[in-house]
N, C-alpha and C positions, 0 to 999 in steps of 0.2 A: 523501561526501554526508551531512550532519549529519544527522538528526531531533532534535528538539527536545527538551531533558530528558536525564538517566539512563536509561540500558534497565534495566528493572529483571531480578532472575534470575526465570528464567519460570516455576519451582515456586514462586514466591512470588508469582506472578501467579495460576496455577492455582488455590491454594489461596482469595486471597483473592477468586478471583471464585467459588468453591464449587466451582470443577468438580477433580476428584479427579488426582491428580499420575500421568501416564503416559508410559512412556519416548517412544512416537510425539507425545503431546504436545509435552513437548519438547522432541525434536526439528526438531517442526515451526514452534517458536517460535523458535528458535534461525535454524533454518534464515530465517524470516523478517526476523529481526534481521540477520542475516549479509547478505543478497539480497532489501533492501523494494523491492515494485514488480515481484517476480516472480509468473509465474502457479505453478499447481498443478504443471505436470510437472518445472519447474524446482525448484521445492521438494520436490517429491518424490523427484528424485536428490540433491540436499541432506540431505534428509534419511536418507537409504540410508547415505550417508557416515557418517554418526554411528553411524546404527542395526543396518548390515547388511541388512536386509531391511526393510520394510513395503508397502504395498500403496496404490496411487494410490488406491483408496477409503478407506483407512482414513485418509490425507492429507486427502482431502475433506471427511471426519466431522468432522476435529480443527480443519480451517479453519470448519466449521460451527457448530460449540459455540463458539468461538473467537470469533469475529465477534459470535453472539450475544451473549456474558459480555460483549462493551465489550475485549475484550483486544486485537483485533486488527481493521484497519480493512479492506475490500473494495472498488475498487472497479471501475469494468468502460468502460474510454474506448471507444467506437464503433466496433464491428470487431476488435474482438480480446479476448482471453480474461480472464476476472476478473483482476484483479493484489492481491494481500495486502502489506499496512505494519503494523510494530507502532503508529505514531504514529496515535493516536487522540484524539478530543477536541475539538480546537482547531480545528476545521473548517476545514484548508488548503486549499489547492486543488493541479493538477499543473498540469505541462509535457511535451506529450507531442509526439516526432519523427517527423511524415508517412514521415520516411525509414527509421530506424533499430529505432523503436519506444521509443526513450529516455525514460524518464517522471523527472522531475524534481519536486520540493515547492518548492508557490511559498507564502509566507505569505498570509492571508488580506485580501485588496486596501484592506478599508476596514472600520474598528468590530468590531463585535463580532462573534460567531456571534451568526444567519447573516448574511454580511454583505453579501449583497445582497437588496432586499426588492423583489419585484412592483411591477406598478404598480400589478395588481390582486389581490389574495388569492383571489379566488372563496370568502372567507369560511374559510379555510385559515388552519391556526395555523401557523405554518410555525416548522421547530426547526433546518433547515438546507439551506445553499446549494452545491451541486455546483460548479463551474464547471473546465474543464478548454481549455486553451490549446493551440494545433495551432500547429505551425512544423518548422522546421529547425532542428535543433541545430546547434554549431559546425560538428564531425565532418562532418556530410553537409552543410553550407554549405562546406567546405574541400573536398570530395569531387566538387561541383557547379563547384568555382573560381568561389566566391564573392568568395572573396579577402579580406573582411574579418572572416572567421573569426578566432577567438584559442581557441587550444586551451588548456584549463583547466590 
């Protein structure tokens, strides 16, 4: 599953967004690089792997600072738990499976960020567009014997 760009190394991420280089860091940027589109508990046995031990708060903190620097993206489809990507920026949008939970990057539909605009502002500067797509993926369309599944 591409994301867009170089990943760049995440002490060199750390650094240039000021926040100070620590091994749960990361970790926990790694971890997100390795499995974008995972929540917090998932990254935090990710991250154990590398680290040995840290503490699903101390994963929360690093997802916090993280998201604020611009380093790492958040975001939270209806009904189930934050999901972390390092792909930030470029105001994509998902692809997320009613069945599975599968979250997918779809590129952004039209123009520029953001690249849907109201019809109304209500006087709102607006700097960006959510938009997140509900379906079946192949998998649970072949599971359902949809039958015109194609498995990737």
């Amino acid at each position: 599953m591409g994301h867009g760009g170089g990943y760049l190394d995440p002490r060199a991420q750390l650094r240039a967004a000021g926040l100070r280089v620590t091994a749960p860091r990361v970790a926990v940027l790694n971890a997100v690089a390795a499995q974008p589109h995972s929540d917090v508990d998932r990254l935090a046995t990710e991250a154990r792997r590398e680290l040995g031990s840290v503490s699903t708060q101390a994963v929360y903190d690093v997802l916090k600072a993280c998201v604020a620097a611009g380093i790492l993206r958040r975001f939270e489809p209806a009904g189930s738990p934050a999901r972390f990507e390092v792909r930030t920026g470029d105001n994509h949008h998902h692809l997320v499976c009613r069945g599975c939970g599968a979250v997918f990057d779809s590129d952004c539909v039209v123009g520029r960020a953001p690249c849907l605009q109201p019809s109304d502002t209500h006087g709102f500067v607006i700097d960006e567009a959510e938009v997140v797509f509900w379906g079946s993926c192949p998998r649970c369309q072949a599971a359902a014997g949809g039958g015109t599944a194609q498995a990737d």
